[in-house]
Backbone atoms as SQL, in Angstrom:
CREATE TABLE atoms (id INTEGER PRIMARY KEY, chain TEXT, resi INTEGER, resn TEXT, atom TEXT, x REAL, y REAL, z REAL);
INSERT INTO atoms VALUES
  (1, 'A', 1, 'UNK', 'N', 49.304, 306.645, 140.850),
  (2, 'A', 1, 'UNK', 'CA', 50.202, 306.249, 141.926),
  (3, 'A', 1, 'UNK', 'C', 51.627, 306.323, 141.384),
  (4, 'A', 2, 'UNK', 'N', 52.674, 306.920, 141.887),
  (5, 'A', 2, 'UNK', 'CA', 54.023, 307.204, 141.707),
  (6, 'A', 2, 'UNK', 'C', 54.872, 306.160, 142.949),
  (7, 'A', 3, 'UNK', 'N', 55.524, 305.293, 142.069),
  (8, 'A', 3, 'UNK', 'CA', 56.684, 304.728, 143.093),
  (9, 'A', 3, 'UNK', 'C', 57.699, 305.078, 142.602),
  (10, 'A', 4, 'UNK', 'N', 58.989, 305.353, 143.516),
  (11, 'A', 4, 'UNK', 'CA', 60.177, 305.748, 142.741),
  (12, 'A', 4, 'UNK', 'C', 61.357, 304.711, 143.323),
  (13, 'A', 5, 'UNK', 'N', 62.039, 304.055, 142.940),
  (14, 'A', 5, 'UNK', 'CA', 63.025, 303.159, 143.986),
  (15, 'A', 5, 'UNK', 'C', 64.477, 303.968, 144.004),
  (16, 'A', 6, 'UNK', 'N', 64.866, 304.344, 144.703),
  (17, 'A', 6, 'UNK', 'CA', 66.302, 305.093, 145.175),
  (18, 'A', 6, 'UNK', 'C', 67.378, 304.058, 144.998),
  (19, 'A', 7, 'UNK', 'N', 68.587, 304.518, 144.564),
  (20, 'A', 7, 'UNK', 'CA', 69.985, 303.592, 144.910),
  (21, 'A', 7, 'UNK', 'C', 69.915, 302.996, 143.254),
  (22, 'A', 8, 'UNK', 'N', 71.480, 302.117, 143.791),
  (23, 'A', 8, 'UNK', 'CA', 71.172, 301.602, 142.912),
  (24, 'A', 8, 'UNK', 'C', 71.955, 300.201, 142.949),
  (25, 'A', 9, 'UNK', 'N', 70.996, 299.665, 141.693),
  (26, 'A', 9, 'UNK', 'CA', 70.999, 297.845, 141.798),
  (27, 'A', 9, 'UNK', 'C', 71.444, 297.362, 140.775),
  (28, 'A', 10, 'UNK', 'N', 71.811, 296.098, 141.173),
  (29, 'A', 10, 'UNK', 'CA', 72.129, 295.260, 139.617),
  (30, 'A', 10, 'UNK', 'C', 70.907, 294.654, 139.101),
  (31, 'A', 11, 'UNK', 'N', 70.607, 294.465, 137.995),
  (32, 'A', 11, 'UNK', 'CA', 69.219, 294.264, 137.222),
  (33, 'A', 11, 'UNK', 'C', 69.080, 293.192, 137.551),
  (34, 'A', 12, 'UNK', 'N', 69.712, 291.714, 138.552),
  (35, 'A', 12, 'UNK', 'CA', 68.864, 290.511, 139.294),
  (36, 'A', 12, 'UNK', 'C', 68.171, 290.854, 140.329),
  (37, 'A', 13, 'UNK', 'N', 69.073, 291.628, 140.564),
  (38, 'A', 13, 'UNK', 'CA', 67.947, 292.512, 142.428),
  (39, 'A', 13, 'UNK', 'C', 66.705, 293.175, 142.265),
  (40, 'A', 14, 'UNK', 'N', 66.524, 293.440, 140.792),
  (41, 'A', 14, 'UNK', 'CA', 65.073, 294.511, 140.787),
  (42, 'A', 14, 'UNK', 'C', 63.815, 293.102, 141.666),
  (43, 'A', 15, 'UNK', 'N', 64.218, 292.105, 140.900),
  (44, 'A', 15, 'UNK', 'CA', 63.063, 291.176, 141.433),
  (45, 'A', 15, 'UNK', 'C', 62.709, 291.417, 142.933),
  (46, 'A', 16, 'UNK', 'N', 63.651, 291.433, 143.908),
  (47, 'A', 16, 'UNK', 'CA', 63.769, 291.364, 144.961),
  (48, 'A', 16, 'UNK', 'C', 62.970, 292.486, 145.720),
  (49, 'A', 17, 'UNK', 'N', 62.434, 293.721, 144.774),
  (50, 'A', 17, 'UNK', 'CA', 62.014, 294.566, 145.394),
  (51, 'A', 17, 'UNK', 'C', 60.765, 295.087, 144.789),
  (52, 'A', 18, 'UNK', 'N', 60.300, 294.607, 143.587),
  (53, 'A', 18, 'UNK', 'CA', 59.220, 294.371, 142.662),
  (54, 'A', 18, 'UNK', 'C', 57.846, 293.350, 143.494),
  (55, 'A', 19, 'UNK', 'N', 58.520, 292.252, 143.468),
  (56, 'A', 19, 'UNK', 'CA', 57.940, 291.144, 144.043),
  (57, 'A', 19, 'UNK', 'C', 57.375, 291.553, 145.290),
  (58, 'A', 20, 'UNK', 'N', 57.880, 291.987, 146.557),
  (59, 'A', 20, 'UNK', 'CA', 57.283, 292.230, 147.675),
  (60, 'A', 20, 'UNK', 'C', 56.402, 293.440, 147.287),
  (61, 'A', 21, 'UNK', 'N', 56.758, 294.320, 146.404),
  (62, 'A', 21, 'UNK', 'CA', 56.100, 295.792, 146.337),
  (63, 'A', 21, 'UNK', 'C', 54.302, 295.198, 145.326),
  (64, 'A', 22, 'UNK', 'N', 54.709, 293.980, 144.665),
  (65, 'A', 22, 'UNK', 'CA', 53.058, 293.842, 144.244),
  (66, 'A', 22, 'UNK', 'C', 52.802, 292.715, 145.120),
  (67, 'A', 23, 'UNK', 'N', 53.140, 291.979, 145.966),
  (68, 'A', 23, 'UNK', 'CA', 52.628, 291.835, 147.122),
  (69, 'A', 23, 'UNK', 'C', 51.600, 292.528, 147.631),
  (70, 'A', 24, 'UNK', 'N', 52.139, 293.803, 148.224),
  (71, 'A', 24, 'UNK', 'CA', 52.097, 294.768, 148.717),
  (72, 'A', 24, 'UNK', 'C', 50.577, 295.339, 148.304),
  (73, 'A', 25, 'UNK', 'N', 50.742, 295.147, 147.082),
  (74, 'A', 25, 'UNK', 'CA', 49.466, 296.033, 146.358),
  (75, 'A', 25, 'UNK', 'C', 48.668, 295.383, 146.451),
  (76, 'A', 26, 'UNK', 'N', 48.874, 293.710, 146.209),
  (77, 'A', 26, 'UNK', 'CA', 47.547, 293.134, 146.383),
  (78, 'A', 26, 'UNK', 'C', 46.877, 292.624, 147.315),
  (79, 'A', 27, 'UNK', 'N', 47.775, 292.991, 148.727),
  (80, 'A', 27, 'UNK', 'CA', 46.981, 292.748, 150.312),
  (81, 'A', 27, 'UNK', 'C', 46.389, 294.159, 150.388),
  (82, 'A', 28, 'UNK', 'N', 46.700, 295.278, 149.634),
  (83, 'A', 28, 'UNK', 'CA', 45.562, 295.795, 149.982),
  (84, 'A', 28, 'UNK', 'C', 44.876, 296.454, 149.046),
  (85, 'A', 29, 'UNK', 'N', 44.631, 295.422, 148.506),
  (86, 'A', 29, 'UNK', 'CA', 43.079, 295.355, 147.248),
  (87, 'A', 29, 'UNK', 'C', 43.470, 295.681, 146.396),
  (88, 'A', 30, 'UNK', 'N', 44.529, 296.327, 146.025),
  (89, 'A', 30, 'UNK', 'CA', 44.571, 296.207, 144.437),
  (90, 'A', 30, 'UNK', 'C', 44.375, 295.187, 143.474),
  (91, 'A', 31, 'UNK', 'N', 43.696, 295.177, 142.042),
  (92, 'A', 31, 'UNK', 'CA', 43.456, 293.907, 141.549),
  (93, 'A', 31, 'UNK', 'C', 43.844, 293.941, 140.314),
  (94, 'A', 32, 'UNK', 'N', 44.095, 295.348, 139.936),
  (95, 'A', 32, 'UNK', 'CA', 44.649, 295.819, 138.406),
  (96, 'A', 32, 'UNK', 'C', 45.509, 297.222, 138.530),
  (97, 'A', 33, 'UNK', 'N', 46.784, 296.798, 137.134),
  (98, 'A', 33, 'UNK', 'CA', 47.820, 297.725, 137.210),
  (99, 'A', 33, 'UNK', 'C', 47.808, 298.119, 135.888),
  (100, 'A', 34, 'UNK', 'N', 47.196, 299.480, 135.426),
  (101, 'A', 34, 'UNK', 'CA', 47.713, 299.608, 134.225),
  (102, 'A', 34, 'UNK', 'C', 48.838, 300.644, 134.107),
  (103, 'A', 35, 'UNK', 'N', 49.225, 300.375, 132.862),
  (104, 'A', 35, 'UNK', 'CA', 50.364, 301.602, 132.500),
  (105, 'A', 35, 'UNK', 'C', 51.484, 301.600, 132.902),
  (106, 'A', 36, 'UNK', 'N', 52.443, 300.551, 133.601),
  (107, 'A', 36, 'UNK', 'CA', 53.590, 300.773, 134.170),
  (108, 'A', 36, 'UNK', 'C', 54.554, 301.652, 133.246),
  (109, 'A', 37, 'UNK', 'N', 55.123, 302.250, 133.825),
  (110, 'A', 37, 'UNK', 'CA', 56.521, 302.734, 133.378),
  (111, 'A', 37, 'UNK', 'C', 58.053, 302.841, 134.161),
  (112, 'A', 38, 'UNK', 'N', 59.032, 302.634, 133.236),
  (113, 'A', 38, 'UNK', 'CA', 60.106, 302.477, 134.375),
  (114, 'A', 38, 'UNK', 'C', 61.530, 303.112, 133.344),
  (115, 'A', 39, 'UNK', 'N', 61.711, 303.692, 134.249),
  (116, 'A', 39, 'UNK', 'CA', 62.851, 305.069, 133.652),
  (117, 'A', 39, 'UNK', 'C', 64.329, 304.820, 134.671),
  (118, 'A', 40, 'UNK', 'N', 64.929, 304.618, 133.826),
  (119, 'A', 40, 'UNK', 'CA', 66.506, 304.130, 134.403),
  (120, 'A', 40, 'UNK', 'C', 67.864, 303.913, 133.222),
  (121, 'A', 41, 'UNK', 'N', 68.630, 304.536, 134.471),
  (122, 'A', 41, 'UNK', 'CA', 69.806, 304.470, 133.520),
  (123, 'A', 41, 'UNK', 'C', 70.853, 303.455, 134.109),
  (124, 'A', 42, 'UNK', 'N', 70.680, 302.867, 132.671),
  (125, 'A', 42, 'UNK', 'CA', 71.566, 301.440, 132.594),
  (126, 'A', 42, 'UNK', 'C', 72.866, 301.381, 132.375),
  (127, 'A', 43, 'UNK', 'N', 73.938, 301.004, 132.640),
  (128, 'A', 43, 'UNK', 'CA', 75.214, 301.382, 132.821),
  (129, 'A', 43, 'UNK', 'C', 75.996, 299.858, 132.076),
  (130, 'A', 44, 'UNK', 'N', 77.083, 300.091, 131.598),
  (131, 'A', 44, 'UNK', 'CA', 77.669, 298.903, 131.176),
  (132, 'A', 44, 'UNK', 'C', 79.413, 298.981, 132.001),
  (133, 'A', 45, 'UNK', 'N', 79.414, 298.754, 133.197),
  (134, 'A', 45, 'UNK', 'CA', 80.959, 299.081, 134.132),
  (135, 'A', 45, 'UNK', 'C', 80.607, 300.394, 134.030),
  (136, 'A', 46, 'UNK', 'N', 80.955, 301.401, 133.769),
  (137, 'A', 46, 'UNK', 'CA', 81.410, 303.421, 133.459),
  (138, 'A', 46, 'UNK', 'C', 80.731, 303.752, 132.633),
  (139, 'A', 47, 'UNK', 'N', 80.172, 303.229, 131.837),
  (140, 'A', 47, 'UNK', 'CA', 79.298, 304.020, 130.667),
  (141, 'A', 47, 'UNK', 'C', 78.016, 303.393, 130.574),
  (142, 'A', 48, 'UNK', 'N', 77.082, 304.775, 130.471),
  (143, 'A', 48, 'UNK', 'CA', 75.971, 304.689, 130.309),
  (144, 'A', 48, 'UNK', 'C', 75.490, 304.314, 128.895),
  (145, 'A', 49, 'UNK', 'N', 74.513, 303.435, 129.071),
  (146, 'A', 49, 'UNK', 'CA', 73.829, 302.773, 127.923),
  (147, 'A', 49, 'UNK', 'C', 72.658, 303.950, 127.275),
  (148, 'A', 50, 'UNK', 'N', 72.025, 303.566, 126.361),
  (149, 'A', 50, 'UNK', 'CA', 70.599, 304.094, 125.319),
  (150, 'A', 50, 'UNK', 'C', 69.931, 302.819, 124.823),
  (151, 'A', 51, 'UNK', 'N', 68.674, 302.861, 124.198),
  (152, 'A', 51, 'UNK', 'CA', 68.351, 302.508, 123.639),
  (153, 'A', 51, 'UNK', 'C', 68.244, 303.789, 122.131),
  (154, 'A', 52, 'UNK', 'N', 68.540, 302.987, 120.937),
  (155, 'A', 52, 'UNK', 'CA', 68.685, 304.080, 119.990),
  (156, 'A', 52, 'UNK', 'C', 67.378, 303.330, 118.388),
  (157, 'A', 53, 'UNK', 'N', 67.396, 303.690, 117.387),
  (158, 'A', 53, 'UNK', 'CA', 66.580, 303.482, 116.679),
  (159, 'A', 53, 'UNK', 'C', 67.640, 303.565, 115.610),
  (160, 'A', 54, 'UNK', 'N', 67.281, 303.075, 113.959),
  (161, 'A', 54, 'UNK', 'CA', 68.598, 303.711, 113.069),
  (162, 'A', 54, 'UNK', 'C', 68.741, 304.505, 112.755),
  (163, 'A', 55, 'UNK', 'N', 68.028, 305.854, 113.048),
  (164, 'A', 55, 'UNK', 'CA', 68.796, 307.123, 113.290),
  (165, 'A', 55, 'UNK', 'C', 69.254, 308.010, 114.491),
  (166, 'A', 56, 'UNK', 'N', 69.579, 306.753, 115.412),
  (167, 'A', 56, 'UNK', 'CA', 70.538, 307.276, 116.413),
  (168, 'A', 56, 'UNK', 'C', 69.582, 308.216, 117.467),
  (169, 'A', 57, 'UNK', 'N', 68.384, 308.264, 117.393),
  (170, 'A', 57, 'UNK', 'CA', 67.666, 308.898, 118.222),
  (171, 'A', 57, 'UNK', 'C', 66.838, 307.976, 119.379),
  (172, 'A', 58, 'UNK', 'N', 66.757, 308.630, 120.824),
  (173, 'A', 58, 'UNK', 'CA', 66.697, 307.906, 121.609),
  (174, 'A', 58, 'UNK', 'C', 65.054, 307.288, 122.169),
  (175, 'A', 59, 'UNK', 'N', 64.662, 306.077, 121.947),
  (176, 'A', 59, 'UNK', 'CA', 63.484, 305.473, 121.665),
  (177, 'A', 59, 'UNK', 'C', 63.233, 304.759, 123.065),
  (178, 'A', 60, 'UNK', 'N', 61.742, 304.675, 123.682),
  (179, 'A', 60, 'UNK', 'CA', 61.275, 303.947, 124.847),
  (180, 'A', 60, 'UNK', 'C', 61.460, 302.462, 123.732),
  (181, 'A', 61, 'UNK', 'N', 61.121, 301.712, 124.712),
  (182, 'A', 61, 'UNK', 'CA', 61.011, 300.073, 124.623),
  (183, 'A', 61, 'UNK', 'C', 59.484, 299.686, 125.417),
  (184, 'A', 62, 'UNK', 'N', 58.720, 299.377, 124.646),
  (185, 'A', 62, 'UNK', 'CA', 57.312, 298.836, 124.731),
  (186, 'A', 62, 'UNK', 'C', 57.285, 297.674, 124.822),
  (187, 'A', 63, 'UNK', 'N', 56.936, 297.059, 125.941),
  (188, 'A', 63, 'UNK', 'CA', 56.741, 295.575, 126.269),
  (189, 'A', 63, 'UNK', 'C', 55.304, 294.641, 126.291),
  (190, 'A', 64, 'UNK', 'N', 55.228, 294.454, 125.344),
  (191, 'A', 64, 'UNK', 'CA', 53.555, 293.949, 125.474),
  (192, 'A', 64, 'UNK', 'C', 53.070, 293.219, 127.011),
  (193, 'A', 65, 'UNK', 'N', 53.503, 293.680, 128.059),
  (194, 'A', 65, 'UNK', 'CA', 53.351, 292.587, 129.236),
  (195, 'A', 65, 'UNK', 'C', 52.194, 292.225, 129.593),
  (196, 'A', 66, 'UNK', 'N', 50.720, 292.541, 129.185),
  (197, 'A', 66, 'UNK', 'CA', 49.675, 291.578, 129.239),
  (198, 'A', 66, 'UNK', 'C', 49.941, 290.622, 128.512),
  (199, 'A', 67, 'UNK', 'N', 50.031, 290.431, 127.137),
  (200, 'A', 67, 'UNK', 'CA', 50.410, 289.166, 126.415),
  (201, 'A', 67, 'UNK', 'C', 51.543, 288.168, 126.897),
  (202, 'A', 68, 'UNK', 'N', 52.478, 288.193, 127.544),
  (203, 'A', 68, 'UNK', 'CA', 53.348, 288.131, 128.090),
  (204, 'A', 68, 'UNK', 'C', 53.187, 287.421, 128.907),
  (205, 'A', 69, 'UNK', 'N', 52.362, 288.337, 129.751),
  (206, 'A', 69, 'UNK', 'CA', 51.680, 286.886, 131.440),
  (207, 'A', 69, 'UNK', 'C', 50.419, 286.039, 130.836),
  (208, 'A', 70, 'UNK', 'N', 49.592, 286.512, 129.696),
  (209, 'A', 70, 'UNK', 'CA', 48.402, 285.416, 129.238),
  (210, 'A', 70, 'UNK', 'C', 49.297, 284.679, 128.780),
  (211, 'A', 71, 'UNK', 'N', 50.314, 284.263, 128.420),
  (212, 'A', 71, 'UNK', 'CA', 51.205, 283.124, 127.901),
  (213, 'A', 71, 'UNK', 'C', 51.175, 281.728, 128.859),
  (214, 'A', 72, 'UNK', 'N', 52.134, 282.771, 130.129),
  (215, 'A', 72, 'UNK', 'CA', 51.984, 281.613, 131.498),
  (216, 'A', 72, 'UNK', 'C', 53.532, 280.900, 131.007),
  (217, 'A', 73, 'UNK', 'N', 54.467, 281.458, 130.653),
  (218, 'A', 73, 'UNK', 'CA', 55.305, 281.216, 129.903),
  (219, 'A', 73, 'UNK', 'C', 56.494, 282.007, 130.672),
  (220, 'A', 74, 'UNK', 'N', 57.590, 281.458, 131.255),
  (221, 'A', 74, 'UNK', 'CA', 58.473, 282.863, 131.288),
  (222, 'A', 74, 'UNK', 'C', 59.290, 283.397, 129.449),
  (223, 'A', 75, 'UNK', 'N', 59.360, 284.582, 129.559),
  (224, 'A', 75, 'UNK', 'CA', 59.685, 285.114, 128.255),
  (225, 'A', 75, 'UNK', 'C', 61.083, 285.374, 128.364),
  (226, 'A', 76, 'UNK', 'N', 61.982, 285.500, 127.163),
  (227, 'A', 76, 'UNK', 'CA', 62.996, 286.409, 127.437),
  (228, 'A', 76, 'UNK', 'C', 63.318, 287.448, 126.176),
  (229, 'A', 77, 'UNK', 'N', 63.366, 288.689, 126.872),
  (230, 'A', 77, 'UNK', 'CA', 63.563, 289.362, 125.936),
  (231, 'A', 77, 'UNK', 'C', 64.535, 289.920, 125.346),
  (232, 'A', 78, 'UNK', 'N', 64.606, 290.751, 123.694),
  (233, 'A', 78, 'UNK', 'CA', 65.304, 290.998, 122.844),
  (234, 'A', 78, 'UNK', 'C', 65.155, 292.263, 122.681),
  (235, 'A', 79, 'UNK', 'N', 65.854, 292.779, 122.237),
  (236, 'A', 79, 'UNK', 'CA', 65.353, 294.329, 121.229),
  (237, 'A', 79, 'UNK', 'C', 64.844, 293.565, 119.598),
  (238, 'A', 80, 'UNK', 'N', 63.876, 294.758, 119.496),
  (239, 'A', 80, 'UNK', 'CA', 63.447, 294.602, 118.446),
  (240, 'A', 80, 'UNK', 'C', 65.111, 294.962, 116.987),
  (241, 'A', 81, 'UNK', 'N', 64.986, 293.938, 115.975),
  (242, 'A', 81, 'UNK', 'CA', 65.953, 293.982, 114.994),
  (243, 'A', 81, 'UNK', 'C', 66.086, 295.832, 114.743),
  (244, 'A', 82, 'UNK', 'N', 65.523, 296.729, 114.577),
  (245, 'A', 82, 'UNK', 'CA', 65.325, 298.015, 114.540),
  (246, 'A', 82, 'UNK', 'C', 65.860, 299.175, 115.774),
  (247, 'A', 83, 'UNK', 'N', 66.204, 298.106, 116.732),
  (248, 'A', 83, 'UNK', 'CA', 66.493, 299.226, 117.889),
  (249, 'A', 83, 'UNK', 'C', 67.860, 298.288, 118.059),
  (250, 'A', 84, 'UNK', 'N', 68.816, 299.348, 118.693),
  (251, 'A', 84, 'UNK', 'CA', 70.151, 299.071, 119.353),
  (252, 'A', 84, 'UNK', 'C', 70.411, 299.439, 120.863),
  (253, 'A', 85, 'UNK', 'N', 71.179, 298.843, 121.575),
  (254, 'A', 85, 'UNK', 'CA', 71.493, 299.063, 122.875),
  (255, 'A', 85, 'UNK', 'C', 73.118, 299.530, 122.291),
  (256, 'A', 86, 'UNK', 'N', 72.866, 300.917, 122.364),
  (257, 'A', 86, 'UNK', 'CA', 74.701, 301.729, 122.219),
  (258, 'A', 86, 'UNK', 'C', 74.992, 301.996, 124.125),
  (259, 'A', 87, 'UNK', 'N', 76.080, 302.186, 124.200),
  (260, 'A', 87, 'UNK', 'CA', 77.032, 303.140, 125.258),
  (261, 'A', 87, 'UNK', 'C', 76.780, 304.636, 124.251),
  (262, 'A', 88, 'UNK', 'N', 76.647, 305.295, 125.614),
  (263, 'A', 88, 'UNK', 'CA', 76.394, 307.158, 125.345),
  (264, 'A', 88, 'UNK', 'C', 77.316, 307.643, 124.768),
  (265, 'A', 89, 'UNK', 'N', 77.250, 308.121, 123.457),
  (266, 'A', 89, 'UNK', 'CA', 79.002, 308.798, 123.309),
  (267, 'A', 89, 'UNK', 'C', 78.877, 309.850, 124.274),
  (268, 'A', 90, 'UNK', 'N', 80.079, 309.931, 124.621),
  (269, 'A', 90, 'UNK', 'CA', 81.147, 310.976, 125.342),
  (270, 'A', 90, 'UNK', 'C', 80.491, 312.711, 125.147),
  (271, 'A', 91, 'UNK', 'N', 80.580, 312.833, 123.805),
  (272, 'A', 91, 'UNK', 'CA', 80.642, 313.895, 122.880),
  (273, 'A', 91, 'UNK', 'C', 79.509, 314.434, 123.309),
  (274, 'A', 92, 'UNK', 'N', 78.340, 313.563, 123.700),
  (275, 'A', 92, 'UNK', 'CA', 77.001, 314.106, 123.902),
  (276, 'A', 92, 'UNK', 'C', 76.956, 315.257, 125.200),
  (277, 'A', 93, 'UNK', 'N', 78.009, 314.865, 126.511),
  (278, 'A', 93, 'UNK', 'CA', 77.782, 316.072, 127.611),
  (279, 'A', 93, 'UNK', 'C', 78.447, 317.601, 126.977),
  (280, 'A', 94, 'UNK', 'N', 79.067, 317.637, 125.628),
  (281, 'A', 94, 'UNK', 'CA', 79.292, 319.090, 125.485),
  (282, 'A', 94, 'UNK', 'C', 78.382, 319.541, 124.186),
  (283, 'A', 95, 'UNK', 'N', 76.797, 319.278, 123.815),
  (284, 'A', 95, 'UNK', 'CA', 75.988, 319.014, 123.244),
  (285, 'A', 95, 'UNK', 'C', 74.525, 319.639, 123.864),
  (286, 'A', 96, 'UNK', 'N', 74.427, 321.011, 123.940),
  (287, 'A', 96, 'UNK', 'CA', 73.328, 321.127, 124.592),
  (288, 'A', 96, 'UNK', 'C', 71.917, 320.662, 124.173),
  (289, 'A', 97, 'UNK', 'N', 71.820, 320.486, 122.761),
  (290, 'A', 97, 'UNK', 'CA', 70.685, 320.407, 121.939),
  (291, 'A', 97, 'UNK', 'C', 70.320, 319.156, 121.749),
  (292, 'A', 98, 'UNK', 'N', 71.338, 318.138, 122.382),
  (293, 'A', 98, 'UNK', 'CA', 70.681, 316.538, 122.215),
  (294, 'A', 98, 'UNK', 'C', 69.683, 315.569, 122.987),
  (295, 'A', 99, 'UNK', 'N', 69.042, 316.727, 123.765),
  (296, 'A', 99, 'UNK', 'CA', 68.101, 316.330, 124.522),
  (297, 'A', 99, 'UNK', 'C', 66.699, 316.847, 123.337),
  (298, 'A', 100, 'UNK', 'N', 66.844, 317.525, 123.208),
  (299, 'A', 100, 'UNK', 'CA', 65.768, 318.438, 122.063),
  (300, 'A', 100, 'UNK', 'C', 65.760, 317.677, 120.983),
  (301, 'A', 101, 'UNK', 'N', 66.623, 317.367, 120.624),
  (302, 'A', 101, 'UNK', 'CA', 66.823, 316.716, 118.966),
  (303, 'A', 101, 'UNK', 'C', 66.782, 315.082, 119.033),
  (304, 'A', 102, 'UNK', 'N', 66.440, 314.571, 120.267),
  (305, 'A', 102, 'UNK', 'CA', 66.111, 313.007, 120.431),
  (306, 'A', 102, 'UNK', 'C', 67.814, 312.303, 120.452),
  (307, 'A', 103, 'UNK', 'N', 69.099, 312.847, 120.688),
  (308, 'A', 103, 'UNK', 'CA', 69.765, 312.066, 120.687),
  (309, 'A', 103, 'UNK', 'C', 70.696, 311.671, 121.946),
  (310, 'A', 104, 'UNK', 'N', 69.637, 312.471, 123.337),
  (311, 'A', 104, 'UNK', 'CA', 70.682, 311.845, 124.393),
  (312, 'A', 104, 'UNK', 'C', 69.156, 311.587, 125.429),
  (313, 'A', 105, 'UNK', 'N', 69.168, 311.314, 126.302),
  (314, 'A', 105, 'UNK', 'CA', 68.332, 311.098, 127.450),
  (315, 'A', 105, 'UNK', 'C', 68.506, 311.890, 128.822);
């Protein structure tokens, strides 16, 4: 199953449209979700964010979220000490090869 959400939001509003959408799933029978994934570009005012690794190459973020809800706990999360949240350099749109070489998204 593919959902895609259009537009765009400030990261308090995702709730707002998450929440009704597994609603959604579970009036009609859904009872298990595996595998989520969620692909977005995060912005800080004008510039786009990464997640980077220490060699500057661009890394997903794995969220254990079964462990997470067996808690019963709200969590808040961090990057791992090993990963960084940079702004995109600039330099990267005249860079054709930094999609290939892991250093742009």
């Amino acid at each position: 199953m593919h959902v895609k959400l259009d537009g765009t939001l400030h990261p308090i509003d995702l709730n707002q449209i998450t929440q009704p959408l597994m609603e959604f799933l579970e009036s009609e029978g859904i009872t298990r979700i595996d595998g989520i994934s969620l692909s977005l570009q995060a912005w800080r005012g004008d510039v786009r964010t990464q997640i980077v690794n220490p060699d500057a190459r661009i890394v997903s973020l794995t969220i254990p979220a079964e462990a997470i809800v067996s808690r019963g706990i709200p969590s808040k999360f961090a990057l791992p000490k090993h990963l960084q949240l940079r702004d995109r350099p600039a330099e990267l749109d005249q860079d054709g090869f930094a999609m290939f070489w892991g250093r742009d998204d």
